[in-house]
PyMOL Python script that loads the backbone (N, CA, C, O; Angstrom):
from pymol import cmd

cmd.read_pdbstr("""\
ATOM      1  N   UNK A   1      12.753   1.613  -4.298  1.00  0.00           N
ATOM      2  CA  UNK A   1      12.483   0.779  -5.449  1.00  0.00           C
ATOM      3  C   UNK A   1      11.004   0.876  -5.822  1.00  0.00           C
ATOM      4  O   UNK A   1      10.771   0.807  -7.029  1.00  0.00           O
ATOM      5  N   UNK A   2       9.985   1.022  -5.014  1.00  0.00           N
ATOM      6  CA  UNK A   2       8.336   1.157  -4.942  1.00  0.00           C
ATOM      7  C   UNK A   2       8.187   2.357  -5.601  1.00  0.00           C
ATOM      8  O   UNK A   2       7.531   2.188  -6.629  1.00  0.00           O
ATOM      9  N   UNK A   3       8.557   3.602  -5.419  1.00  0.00           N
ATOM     10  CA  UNK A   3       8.726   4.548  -6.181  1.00  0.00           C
ATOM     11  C   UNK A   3       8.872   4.722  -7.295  1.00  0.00           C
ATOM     12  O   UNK A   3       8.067   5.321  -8.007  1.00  0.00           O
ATOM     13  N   UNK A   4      10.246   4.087  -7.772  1.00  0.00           N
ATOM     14  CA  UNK A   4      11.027   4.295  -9.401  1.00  0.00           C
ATOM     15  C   UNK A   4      10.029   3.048 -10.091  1.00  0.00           C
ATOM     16  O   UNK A   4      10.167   2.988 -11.313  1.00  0.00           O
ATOM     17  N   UNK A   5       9.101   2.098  -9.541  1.00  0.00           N
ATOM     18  CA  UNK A   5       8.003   1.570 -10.097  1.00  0.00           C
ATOM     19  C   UNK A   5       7.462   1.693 -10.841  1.00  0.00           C
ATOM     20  O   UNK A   5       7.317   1.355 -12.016  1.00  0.00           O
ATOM     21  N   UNK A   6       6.693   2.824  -9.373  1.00  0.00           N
ATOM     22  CA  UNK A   6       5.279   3.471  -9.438  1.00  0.00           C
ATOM     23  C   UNK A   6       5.634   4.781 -10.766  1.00  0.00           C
ATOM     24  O   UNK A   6       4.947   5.007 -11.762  1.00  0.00           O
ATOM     25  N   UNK A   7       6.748   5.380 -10.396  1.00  0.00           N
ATOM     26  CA  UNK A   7       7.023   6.358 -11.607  1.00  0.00           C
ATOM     27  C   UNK A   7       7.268   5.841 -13.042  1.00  0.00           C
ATOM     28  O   UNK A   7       7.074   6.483 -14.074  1.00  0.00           O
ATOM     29  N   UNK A   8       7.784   4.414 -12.926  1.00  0.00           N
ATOM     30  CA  UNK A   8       8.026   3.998 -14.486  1.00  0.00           C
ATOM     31  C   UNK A   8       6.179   3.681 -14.859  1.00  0.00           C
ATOM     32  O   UNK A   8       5.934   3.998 -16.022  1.00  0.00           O
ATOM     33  N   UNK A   9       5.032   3.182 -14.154  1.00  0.00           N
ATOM     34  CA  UNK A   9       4.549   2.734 -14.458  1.00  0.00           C
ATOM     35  C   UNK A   9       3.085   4.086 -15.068  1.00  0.00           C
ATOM     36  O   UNK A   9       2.269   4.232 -15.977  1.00  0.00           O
ATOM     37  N   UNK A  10       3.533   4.721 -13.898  1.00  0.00           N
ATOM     38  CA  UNK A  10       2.762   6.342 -14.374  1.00  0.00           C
ATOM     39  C   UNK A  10       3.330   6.780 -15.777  1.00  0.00           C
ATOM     40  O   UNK A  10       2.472   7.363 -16.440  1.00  0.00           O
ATOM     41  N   UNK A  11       4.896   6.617 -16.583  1.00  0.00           N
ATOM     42  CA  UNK A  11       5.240   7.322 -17.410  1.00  0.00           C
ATOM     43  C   UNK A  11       4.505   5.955 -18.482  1.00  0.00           C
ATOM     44  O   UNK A  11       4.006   6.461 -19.486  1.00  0.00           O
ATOM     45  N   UNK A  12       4.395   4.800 -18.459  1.00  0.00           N
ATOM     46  CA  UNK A  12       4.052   3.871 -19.220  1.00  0.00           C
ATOM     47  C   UNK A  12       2.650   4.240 -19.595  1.00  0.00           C
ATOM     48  O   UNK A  12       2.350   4.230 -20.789  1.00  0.00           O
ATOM     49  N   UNK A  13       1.513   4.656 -18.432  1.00  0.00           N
ATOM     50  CA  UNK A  13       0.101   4.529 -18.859  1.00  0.00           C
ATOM     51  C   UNK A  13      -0.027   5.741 -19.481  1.00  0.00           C
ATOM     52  O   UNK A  13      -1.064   5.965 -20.106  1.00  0.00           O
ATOM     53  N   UNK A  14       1.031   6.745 -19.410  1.00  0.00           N
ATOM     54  CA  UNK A  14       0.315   8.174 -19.984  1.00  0.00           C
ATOM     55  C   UNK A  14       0.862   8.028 -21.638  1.00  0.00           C
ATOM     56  O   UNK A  14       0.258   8.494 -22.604  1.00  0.00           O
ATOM     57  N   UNK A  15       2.279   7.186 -21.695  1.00  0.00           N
ATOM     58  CA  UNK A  15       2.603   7.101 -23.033  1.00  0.00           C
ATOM     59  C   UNK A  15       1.448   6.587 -23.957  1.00  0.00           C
ATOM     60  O   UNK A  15       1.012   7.217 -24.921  1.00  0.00           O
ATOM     61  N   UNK A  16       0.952   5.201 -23.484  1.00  0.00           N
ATOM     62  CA  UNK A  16      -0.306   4.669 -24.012  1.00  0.00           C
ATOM     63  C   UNK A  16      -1.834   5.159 -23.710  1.00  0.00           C
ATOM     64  O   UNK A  16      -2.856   4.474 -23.753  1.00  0.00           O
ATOM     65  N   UNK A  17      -1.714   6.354 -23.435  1.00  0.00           N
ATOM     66  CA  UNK A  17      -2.733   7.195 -23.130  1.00  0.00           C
ATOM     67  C   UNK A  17      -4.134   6.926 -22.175  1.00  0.00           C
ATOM     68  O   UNK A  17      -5.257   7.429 -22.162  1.00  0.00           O
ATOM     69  N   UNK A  18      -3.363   5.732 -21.292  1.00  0.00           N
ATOM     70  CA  UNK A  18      -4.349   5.598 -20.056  1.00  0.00           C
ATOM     71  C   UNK A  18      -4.302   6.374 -18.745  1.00  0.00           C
ATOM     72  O   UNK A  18      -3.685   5.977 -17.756  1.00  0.00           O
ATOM     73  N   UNK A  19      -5.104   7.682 -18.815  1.00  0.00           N
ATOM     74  CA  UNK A  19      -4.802   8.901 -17.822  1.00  0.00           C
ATOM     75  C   UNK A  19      -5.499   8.342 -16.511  1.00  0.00           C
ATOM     76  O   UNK A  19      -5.300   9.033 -15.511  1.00  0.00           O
ATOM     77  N   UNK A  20      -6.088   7.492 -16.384  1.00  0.00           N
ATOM     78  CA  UNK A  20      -6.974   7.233 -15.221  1.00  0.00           C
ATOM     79  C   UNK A  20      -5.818   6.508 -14.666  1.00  0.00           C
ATOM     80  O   UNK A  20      -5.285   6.857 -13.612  1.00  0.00           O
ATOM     81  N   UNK A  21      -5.364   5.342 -15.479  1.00  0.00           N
ATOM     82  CA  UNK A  21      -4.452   4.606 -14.627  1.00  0.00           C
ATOM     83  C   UNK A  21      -3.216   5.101 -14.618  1.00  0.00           C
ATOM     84  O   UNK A  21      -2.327   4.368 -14.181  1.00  0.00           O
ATOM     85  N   UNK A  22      -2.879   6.430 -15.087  1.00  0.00           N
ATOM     86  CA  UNK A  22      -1.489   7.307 -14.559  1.00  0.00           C
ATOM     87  C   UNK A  22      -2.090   7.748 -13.320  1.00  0.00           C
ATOM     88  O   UNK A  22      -1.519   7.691 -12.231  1.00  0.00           O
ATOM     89  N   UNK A  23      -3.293   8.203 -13.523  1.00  0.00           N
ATOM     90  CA  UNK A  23      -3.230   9.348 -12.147  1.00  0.00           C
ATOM     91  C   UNK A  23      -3.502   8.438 -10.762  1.00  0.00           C
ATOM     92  O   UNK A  23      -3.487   8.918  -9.628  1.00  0.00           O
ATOM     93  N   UNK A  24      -3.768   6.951 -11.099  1.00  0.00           N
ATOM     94  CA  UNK A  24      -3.670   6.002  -9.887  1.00  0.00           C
ATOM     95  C   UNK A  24      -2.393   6.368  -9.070  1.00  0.00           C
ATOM     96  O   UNK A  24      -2.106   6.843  -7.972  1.00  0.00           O
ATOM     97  N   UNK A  25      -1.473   5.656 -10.751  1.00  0.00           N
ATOM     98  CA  UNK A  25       0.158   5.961  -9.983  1.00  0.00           C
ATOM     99  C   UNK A  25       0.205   6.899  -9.467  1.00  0.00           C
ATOM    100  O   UNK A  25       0.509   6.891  -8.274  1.00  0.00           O
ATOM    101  N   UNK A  26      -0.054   8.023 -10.082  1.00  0.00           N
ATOM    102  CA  UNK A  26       0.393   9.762  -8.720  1.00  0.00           C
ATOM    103  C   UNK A  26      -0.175   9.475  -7.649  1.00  0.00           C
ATOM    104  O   UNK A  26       0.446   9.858  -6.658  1.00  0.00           O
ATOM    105  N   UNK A  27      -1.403   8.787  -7.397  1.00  0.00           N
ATOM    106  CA  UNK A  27      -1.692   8.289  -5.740  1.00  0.00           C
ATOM    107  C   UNK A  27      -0.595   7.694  -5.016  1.00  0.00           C
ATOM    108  O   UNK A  27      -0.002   8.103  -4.018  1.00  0.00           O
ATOM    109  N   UNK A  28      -0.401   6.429  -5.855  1.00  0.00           N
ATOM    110  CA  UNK A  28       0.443   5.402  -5.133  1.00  0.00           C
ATOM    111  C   UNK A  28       1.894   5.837  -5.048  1.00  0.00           C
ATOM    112  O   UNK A  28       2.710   5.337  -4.274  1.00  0.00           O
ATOM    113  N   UNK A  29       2.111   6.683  -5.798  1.00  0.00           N
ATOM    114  CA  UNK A  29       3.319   7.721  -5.538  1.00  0.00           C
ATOM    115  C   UNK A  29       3.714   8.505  -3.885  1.00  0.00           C
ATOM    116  O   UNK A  29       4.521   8.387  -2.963  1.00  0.00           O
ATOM    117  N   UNK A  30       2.609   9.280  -4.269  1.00  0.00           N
ATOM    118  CA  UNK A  30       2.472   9.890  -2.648  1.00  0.00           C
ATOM    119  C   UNK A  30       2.151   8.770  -1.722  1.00  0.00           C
ATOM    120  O   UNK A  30       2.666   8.805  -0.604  1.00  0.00           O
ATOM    121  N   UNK A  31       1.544   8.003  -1.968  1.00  0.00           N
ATOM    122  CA  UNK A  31       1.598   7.167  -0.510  1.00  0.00           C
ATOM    123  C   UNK A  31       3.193   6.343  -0.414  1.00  0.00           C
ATOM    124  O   UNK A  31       3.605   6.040   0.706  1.00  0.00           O
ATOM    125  N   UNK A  32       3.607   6.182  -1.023  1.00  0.00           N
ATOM    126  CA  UNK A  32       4.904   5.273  -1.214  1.00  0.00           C
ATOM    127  C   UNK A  32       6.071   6.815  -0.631  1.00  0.00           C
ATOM    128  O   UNK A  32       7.134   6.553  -0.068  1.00  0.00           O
ATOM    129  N   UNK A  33       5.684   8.176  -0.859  1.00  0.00           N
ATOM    130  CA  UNK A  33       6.121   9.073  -0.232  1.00  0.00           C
ATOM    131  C   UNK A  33       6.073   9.240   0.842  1.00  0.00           C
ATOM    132  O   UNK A  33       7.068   9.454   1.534  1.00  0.00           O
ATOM    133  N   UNK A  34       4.897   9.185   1.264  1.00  0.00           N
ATOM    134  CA  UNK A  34       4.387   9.511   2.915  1.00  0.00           C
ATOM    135  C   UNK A  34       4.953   8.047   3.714  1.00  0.00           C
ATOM    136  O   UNK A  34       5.398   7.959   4.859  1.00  0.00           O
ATOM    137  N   UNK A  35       4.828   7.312   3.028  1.00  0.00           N
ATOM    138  CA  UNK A  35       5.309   5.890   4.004  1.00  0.00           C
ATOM    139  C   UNK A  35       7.202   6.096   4.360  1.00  0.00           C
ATOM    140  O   UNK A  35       7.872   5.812   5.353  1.00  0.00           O
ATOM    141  N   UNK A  36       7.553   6.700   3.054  1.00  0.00           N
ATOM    142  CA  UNK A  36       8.775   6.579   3.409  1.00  0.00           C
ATOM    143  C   UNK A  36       9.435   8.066   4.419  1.00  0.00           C
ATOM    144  O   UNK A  36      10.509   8.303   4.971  1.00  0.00           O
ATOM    145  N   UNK A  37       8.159   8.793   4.269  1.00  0.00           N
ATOM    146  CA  UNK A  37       8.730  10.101   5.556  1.00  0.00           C
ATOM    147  C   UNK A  37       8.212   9.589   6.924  1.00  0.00           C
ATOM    148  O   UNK A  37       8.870   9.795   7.944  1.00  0.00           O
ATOM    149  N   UNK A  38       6.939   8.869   6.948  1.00  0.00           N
ATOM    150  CA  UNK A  38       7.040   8.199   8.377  1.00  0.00           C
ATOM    151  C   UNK A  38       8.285   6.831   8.840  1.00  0.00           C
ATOM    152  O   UNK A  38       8.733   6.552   9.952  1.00  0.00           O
ATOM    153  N   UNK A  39       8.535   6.265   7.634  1.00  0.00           N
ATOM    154  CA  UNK A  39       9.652   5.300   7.588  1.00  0.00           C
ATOM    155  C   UNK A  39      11.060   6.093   8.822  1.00  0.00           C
ATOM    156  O   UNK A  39      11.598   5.597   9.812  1.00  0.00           O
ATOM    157  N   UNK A  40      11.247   7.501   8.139  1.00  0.00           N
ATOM    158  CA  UNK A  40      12.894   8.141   8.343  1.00  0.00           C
ATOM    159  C   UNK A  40      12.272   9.050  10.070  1.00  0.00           C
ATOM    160  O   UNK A  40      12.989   9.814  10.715  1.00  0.00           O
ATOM    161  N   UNK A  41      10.927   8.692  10.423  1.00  0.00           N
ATOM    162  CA  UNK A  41      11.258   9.087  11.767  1.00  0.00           C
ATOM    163  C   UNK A  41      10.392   8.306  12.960  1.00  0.00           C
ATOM    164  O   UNK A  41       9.315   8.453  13.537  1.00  0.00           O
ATOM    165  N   UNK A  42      11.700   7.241  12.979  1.00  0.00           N
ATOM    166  CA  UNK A  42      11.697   6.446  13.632  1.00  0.00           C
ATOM    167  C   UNK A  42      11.678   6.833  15.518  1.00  0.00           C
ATOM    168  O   UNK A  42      11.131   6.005  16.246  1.00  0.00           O
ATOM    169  N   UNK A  43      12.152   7.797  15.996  1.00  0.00           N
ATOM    170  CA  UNK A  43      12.222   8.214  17.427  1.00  0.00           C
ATOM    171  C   UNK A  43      11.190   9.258  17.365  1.00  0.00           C
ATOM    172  O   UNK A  43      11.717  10.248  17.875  1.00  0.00           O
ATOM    173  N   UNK A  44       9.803   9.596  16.947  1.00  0.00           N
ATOM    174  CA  UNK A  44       8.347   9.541  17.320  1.00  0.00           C
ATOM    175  C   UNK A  44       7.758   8.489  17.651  1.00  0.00           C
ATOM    176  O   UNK A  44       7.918   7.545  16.878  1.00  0.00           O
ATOM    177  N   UNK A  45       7.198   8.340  18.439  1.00  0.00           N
ATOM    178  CA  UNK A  45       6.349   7.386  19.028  1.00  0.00           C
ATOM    179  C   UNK A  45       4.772   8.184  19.026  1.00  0.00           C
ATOM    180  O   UNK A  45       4.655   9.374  19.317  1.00  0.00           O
ATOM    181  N   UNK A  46       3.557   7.257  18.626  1.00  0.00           N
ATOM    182  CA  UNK A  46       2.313   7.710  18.609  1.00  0.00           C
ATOM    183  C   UNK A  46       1.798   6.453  18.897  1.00  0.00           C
ATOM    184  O   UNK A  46       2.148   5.274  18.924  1.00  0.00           O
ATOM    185  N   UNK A  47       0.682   7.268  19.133  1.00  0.00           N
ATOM    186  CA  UNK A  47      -0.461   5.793  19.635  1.00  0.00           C
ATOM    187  C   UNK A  47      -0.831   4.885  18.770  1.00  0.00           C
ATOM    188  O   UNK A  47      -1.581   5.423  17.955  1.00  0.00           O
ATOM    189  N   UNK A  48      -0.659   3.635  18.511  1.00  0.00           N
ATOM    190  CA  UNK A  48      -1.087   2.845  17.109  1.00  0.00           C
ATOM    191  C   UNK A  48      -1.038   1.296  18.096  1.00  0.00           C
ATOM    192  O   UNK A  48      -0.395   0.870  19.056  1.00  0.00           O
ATOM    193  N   UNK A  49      -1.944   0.896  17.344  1.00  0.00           N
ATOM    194  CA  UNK A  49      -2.923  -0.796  17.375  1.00  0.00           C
ATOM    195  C   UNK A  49      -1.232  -1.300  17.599  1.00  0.00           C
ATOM    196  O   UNK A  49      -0.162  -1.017  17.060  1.00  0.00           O
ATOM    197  N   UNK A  50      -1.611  -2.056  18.532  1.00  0.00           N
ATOM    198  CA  UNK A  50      -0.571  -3.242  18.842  1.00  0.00           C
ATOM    199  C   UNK A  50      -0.874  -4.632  18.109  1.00  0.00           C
ATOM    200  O   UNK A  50      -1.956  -5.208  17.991  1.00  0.00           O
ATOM    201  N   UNK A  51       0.291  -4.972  17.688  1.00  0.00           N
ATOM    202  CA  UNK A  51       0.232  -6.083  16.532  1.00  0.00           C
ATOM    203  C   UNK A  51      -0.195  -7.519  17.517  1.00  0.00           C
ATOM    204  O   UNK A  51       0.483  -7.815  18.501  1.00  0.00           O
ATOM    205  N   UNK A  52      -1.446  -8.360  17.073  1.00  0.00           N
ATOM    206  CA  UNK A  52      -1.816  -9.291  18.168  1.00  0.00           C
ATOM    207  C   UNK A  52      -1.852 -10.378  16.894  1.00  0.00           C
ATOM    208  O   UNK A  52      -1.925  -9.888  15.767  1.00  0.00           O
ATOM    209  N   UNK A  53      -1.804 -11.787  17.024  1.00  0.00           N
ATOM    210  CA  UNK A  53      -2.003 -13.150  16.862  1.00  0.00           C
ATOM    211  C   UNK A  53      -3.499 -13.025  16.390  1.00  0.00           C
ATOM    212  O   UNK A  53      -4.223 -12.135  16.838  1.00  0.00           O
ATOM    213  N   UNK A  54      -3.942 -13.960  15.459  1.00  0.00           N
ATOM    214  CA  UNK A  54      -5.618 -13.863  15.342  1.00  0.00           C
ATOM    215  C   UNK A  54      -5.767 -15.217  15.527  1.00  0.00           C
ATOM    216  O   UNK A  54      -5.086 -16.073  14.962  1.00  0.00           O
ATOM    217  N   UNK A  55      -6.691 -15.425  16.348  1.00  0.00           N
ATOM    218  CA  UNK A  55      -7.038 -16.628  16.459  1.00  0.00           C
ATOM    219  C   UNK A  55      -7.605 -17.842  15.822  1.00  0.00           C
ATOM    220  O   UNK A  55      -8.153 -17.491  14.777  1.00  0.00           O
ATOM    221  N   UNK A  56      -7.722 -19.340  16.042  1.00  0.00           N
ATOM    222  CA  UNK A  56      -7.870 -19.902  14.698  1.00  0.00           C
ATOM    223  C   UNK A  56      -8.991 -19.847  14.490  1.00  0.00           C
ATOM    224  O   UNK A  56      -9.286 -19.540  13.335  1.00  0.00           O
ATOM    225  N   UNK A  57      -9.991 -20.074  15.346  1.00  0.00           N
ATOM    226  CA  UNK A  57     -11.065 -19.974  14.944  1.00  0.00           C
ATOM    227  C   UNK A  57     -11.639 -18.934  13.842  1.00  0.00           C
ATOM    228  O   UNK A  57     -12.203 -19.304  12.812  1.00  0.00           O
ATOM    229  N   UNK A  58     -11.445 -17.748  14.157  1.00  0.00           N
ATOM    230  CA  UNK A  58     -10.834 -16.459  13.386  1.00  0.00           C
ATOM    231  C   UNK A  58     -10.910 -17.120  11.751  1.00  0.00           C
ATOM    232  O   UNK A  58     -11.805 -17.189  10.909  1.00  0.00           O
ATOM    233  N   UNK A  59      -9.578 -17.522  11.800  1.00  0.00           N
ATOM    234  CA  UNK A  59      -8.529 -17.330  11.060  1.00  0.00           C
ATOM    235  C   UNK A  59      -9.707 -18.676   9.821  1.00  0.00           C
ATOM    236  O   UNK A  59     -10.156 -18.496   8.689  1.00  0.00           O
ATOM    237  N   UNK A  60      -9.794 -19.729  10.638  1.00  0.00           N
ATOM    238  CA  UNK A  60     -10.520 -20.877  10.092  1.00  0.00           C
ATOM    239  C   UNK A  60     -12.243 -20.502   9.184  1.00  0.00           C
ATOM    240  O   UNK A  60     -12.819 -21.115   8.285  1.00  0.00           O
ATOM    241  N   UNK A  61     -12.576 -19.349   9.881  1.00  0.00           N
ATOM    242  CA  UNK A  61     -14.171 -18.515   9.918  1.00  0.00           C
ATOM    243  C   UNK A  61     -13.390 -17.920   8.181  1.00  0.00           C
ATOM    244  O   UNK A  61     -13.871 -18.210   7.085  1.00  0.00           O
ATOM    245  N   UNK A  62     -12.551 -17.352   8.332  1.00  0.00           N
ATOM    246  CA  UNK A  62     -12.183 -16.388   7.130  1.00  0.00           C
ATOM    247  C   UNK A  62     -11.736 -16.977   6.151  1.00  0.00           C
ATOM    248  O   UNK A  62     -11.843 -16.335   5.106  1.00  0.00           O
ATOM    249  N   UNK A  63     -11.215 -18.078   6.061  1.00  0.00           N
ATOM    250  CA  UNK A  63     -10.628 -19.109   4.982  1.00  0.00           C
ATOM    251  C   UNK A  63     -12.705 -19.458   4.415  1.00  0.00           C
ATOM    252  O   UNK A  63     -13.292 -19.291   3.346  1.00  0.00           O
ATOM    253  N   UNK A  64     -12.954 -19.737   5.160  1.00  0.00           N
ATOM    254  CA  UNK A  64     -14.456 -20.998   5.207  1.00  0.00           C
ATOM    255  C   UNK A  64     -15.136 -19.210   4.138  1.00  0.00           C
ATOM    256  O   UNK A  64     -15.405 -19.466   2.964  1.00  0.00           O
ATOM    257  N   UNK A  65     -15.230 -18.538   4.322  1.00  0.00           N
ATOM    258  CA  UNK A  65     -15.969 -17.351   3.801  1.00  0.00           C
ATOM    259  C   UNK A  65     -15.505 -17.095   2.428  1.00  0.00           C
ATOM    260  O   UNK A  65     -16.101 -16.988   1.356  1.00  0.00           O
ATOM    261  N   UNK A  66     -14.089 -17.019   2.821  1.00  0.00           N
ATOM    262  CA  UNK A  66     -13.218 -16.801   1.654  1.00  0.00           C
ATOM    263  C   UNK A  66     -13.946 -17.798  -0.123  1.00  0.00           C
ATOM    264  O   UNK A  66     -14.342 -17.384  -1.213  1.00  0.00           O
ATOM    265  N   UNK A  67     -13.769 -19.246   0.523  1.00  0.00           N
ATOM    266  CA  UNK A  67     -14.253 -20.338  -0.277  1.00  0.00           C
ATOM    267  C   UNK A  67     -15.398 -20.023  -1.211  1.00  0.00           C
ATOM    268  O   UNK A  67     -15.592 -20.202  -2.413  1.00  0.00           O
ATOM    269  N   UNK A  68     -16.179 -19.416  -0.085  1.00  0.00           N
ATOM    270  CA  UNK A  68     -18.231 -19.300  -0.776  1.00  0.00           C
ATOM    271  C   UNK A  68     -18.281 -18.312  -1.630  1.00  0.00           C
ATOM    272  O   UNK A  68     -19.343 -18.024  -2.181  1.00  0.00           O
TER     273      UNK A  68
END
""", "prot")
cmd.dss("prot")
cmd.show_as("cartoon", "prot")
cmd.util.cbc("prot")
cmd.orient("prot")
């Protein structure tokens, strides 16, 4: 569905002749490609960041930053 989007939205900016923001979409194209060929191989395993909890303090620091 991210795809047929990204492609309606590339054929939209080139109709109205915004080439910068077509050729975004051809980015977000290929990445919405590449996500979905790492998606279909699921029995590789590689080394990648283990998903952890952030702490509140953390979490409280980044809201408070966010604000200013």
């Amino acid at each position: 569905i991210g795809l047929v989007m990204v492609l309606i939205y590339g054929w939209l900016f080139f109709d109205v002749k915004l080439y910068s923001g077509m050729l975004l979409q051809v980015a977000y194209a290929a990445l919405q490609l590449y996500g979905w060929w790492q998606w279909k191989r699921p029995g590789r395993v590689e080394d990648a960041r283990q998903v952890s909890r952030l702490a509140v303090p953390a979490v409280a620091a980044g809201l408070a930053g966010g604000l200013l």
